[in-house]
C-alpha positions in Angstrom: 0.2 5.6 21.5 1.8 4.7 25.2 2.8 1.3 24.2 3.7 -1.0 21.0 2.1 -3.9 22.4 -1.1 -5.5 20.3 0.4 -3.2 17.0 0.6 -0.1 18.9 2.1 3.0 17.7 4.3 4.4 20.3 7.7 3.4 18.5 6.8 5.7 15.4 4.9 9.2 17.9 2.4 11.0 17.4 4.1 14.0 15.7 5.9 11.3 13.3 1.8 9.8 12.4 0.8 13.4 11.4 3.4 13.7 9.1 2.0 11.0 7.4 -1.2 12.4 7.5 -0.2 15.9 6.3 2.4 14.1 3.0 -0.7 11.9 2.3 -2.8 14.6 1.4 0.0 16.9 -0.2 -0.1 13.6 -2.6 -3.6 12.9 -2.9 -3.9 16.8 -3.9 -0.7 16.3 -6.3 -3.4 13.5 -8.2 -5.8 15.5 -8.6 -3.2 18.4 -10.3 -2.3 15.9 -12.5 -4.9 15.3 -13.6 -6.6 18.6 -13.8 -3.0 19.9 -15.7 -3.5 16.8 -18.5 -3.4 18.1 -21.8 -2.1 22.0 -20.8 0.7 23.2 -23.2 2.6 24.3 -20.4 2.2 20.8 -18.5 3.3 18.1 -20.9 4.7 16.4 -18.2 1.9 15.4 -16.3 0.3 14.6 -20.2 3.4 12.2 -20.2 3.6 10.4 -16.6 -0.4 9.9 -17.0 -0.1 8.5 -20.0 2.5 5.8 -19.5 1.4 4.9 -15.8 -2.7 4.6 -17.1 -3.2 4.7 -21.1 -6.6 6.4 -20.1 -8.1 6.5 -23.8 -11.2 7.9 -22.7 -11.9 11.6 -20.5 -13.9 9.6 -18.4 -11.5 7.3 -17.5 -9.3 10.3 -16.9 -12.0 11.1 -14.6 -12.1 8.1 -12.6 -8.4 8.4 -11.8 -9.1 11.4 -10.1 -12.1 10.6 -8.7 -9.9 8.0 -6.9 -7.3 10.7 -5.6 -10.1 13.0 -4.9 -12.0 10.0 -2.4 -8.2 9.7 -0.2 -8.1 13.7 -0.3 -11.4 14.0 0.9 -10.9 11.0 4.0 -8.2 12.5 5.1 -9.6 16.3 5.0 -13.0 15.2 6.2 -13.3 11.8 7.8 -16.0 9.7 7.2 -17.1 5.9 6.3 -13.9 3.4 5.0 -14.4 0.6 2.6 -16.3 1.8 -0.2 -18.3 3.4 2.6 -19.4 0.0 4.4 -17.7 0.8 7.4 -17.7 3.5 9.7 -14.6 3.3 12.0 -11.1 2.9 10.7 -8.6 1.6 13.5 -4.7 2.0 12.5 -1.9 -0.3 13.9 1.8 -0.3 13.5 2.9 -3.8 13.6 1.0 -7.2 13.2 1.3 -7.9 17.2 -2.6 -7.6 17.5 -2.8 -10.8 16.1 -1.7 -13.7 17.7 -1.3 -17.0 15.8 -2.9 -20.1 16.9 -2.8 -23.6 16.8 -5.7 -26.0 15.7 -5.4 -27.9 18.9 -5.1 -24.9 21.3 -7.7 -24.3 23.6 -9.9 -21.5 22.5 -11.1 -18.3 24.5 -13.8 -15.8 24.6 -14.7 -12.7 24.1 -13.0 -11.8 27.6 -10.0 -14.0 26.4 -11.6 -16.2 29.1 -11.2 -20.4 28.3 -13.9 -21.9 26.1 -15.9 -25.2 27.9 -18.5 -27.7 26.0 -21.4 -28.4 28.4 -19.2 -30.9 30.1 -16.5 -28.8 31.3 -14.0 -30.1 28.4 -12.3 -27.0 27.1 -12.8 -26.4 23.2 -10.3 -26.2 20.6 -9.7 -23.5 17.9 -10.3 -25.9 15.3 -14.1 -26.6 17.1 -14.8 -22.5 16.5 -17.9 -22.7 14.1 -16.6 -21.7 10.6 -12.7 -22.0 11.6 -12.3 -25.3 9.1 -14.1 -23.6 6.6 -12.4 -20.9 6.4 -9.3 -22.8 6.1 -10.9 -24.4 2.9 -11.9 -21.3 1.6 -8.5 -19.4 1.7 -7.1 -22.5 0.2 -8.7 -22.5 -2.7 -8.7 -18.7 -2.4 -5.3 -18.4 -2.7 -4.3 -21.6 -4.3 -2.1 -23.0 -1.2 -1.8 -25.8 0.7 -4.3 -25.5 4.3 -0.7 -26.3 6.1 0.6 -23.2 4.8 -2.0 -21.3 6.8 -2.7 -20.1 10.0 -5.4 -19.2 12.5 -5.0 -16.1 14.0 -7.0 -14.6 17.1 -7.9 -10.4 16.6 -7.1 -9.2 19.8 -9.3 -6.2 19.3 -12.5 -8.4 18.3 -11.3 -11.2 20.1 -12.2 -13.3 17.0 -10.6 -15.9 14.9 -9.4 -15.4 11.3 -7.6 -17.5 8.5 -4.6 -16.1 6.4 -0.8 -17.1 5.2 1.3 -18.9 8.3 3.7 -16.1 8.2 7.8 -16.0 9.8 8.3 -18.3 12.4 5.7 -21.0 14.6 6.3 -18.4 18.1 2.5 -16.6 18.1 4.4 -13.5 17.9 5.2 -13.8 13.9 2.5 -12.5 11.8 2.4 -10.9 8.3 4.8 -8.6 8.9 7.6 -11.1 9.3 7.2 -11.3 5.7 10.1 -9.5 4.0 8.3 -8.1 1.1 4.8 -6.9 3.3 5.1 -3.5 4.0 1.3 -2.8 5.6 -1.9 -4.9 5.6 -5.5 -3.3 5.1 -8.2 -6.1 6.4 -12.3 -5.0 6.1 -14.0 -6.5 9.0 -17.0 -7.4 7.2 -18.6 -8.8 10.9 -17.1 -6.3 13.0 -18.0 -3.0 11.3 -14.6 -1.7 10.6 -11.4 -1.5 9.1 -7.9 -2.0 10.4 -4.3 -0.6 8.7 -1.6 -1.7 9.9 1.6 -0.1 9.0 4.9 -2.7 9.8 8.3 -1.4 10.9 9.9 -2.4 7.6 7.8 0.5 6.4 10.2 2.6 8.3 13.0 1.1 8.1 12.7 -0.8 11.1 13.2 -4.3 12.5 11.8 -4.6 16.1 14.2 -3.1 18.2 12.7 0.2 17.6 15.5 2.4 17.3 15.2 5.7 16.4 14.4 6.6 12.9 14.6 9.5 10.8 11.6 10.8 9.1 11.9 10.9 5.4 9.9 13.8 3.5 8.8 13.4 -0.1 12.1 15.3 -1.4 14.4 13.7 0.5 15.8 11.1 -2.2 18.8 13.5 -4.2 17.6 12.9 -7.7 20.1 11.7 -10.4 18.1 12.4 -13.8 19.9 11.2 -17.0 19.0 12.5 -20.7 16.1 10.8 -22.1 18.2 8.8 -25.1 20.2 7.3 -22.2 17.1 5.3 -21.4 16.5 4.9 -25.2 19.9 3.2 -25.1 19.4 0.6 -22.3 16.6 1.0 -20.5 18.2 -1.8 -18.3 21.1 0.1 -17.3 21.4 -0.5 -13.1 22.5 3.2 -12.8 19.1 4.8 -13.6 17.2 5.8 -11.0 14.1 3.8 -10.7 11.3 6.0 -9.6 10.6 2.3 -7.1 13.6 4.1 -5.4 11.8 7.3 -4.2 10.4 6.0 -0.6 9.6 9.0 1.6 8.0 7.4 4.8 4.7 8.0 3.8 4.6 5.6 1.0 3.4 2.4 2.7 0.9 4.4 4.3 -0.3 6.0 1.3 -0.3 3.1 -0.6 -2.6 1.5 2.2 -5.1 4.4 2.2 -6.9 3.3 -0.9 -7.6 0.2 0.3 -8.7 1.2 3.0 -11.4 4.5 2.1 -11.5 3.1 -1.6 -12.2 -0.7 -0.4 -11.0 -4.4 -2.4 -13.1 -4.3 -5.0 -11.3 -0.8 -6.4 -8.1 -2.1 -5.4 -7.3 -5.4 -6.4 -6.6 -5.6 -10.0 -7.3 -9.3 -11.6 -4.4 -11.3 -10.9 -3.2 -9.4 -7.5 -1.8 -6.5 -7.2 1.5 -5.3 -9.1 4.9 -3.2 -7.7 7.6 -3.1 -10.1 8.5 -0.6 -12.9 8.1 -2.7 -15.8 4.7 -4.2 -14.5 3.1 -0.1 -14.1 4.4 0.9 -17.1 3.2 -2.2 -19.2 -0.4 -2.0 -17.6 -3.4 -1.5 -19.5 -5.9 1.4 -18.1 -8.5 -1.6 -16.5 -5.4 -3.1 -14.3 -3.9 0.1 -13.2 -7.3 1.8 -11.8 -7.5 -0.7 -9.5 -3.7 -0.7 -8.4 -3.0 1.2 -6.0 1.1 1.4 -6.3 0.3 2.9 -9.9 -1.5 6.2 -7.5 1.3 6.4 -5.5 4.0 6.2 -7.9 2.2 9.1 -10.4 1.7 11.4 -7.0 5.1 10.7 -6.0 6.6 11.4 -9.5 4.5 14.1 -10.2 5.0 15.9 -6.8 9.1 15.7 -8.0 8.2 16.7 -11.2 6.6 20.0 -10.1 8.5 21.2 -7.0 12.3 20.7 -8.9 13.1 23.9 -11.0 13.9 23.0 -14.4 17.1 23.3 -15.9 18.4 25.8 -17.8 16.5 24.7 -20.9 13.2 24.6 -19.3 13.2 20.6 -18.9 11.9 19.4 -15.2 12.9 16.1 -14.1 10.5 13.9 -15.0 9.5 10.2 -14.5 7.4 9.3 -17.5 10.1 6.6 -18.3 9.9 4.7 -15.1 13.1 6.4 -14.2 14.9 10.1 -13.4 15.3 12.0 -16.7 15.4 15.3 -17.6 15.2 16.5 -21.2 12.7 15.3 -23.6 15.2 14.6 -26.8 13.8 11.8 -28.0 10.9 11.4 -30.2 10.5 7.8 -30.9 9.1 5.1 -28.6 11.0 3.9 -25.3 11.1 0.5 -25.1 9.0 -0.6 -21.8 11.8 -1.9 -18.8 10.4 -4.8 -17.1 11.5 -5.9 -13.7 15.1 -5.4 -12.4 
């Protein structure tokens, strides 16, 4: 918290981190409301915003969508094991600088960052680390690029090697937050015992000049809720207000906590993961369980939905659509908006 060096946290403070503990959970618990109000006659619209963000067809599958809220309530309440519960210590970072990229033909180090020598005296590359080539291989094939669009990178908090995307710029200092559409990164240390989030500046706002920066609660974006038939009219229309447009500050974070507790085999839906309107809304219930910006857009929704009176007809602002409405006037199907 002193520093920002190696992804430290100073830039965003301490009082600023438990914010983003204290929304979390106000949104986790929203989840589970939802959930427990599905189906009440004087709740239609959580019936609604469920329904168009899961298709849960089943009660148990209503189940498991709280049972996923209810596991990030609990973490953050409790504590306790990350990653599905295969790891017991969860370390949190907020930028990508405890990484450093590497080069194949740099010399290697140790576990004391110390220079690596054969028996010889002949220093040893990166690319001689046992398992560094196939690794490379691996991701790859993994994710279906070219081994010269990937990096090595060295942990500096295992003081290990790893494989992922050449990210930004060659300078070591460019990692996956130099990436204009990566918001936060959860990796599971599989040989290391733990978990790492990291949380980048663009998450705030922020470039790396750390200025100061506002907090932004969960209310602080002014809704601007149309009547439902002018969604039914042109769901395309640039002046609705995506519900993609709500972004208090604890949205990359929250989004990140269910990797982390929940782990990748929850969280990854077949075919990566999936951000925009049209994609949630167009999901089936199998895809969206394991996405996590389909949790965080219901609890975001939901917590607007809930805590902004209704109007003078009884309507609350809802977000059932994919964007701001208020007024339930229309009866037949909305057609589904795909990306902007």
């Amino acid at each position: 918290m002193d520093s920002n060096k190696e992804g430290g946290c100073w830039y965003v403070g301490l009082s600023k981190l438990d914010r983003l503990v204290e929304d979390s959970l106000v949104l986790a618990n929203t989840g589970v409301r939802a959930i427990n109000d599905y189906g009440g006659s004087d709740t239609p619209e959580a019936t609604r915003i469920i329904d168009s963000f899961f298709k849960p067809q089943l009660i148990q599958e209503l189940y498991q969508i709280r049972i996923q809220f209810s596991k990030v309530r609990d973490w953050l309440k409790d504590g306790g094991p990350v990653n599905d519960r295969q790891h017991n210590e969860a370390r949190l970072f907020c930028d990508d600088s405890w990484a450093e990229k590497k080069k194949l033909h740099d010399n290697a180090v140790d576990a004391e960052l110390n220079g690596l020598n054969d028996l010889y005296g002949n220093p040893i590359q990166v690319m001689d680390i046992p398992g560094v080539l196939g690794d490379l291989q691996a991701k790859s094939e993994q994710l279906g690029i070219l081994p010269n669009q990937l990096a090595v990178y060295l942990n500096l908090n295992t003081r290990s090697y790893f494989v992922d995307q050449k990210y930004g710029l060659s300078s070591i200092y460019y990692g996956f937050c130099e990436n204009s559409e990566m918001h936060g990164m959860t990796i599971h240390w599989t040989g290391a015992g733990y978990s790492s989030l990291t949380i980048c500046p663009s998450a705030f706002g922020q470039g790396r000049r750390w200025r100061r920066w506002e907090y932004q609660d969960l209310d602080s974006t002014l809704l601007q809720p149309v009547p439902l038939s002018k969604v039914a009219q042109n769901p395309f229309d640039p002046a609705l207000q995506d519900i993609a447009t709500l972004r208090p500050s604890v949205y990359v974070f929250f989004h990140e906590l269910f990797h982390l507790v929940l782990g990748s085999e929850s969280t990854y839906p077949d075919g990566g993961e999936f951000y925009d309107t049209g994609s949630i809304l167009g999901a089936h219930f199998s895809q969206a369980i394991r996405n996590p910006e389909s949790f965080v857009r219901l609890a975001i929704g939901y917590e607007r939905t809930r805590k902004v009176p209704p109007d003078a007809n009884g309507h609350r602002v809802e977000f059932f659509t994919g964007y701001a409405t208020q007024g339930y006037d229309v009866l037949e199907p909305l057609p589904v908006p795909s990306a902007k």
